[in-house]
C-alpha positions as CSV (number, residue, x, y, z in Angstrom):
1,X,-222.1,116.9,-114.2
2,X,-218.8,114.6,-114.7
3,X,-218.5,111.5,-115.8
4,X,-215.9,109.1,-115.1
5,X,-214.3,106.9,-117.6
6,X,-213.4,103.8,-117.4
7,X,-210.1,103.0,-118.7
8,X,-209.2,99.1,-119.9
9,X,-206.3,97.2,-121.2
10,X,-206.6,94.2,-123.3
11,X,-202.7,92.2,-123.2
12,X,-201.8,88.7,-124.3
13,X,-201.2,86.8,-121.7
14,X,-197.8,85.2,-120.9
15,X,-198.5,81.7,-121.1
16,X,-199.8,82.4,-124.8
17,X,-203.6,81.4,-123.9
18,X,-205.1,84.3,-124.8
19,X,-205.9,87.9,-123.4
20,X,-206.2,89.5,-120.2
21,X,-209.0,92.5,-120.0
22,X,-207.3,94.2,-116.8
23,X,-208.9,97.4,-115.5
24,X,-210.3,98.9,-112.1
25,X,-213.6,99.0,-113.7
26,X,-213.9,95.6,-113.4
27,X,-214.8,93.8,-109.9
28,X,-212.1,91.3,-110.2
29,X,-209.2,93.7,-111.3
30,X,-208.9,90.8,-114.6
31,X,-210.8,88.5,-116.6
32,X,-209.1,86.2,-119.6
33,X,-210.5,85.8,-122.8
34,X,-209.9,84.0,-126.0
35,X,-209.6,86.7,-128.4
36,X,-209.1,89.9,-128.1
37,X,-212.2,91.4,-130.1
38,X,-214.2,89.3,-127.4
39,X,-212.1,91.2,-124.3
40,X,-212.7,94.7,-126.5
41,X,-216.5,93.9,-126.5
42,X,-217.1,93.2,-123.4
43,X,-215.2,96.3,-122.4
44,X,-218.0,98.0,-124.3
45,X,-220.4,96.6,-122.9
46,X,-219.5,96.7,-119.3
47,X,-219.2,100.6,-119.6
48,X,-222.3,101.3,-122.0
49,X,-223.2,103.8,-119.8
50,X,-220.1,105.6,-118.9
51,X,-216.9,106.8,-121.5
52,X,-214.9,104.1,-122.1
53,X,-211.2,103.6,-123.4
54,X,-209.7,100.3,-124.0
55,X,-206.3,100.4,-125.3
56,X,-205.0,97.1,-126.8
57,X,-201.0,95.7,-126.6
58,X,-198.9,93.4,-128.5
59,X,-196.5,90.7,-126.8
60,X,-193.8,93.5,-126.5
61,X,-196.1,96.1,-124.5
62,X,-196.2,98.6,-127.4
63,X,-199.8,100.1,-128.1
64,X,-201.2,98.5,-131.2
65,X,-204.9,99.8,-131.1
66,X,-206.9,101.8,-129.2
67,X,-211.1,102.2,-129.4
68,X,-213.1,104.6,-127.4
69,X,-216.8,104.9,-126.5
70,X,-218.7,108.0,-125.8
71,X,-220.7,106.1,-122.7
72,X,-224.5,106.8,-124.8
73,X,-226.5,104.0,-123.6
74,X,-230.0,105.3,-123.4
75,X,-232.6,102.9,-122.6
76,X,-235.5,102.5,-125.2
């Protein structure tokens, strides 16, 4: 069986307020956040049950870090 992954960006935004978590995952295409440790764990979260990357930028679009997650939720 194949399972998708689920593929995010976390990028500053361009009126310096933050960060945009920006992926097709998502139901709105974008949500803003604060910091971008809280945009990475929600990322996580949303795709606990599926393989996740999230790939985070700097101001000049050059890749700075990138986390993955093997999607192994299991309930208790």
């Amino acid at each position: 069986m194949s399972q998708s992954t689920h593929v995010y960006e976390v990028r500053p935004r361009a009126d310096k307020r933050g960060f945009d978590l920006i992926s097709e995952a998502l139901p709105f295409g974008k949500l803003w956040y604060c910091k971008s440790d809280d945009a990475i764990g929600y990322a996580k979260f949303y795709s606990r049950s599926h393989m996740a990357v999230v790939r985070v930028f700097d101001d000049s679009g050059a890749l700075i870090k990138t986390q993955q997650s093997d999607g192994a939720f299991r309930e208790p």
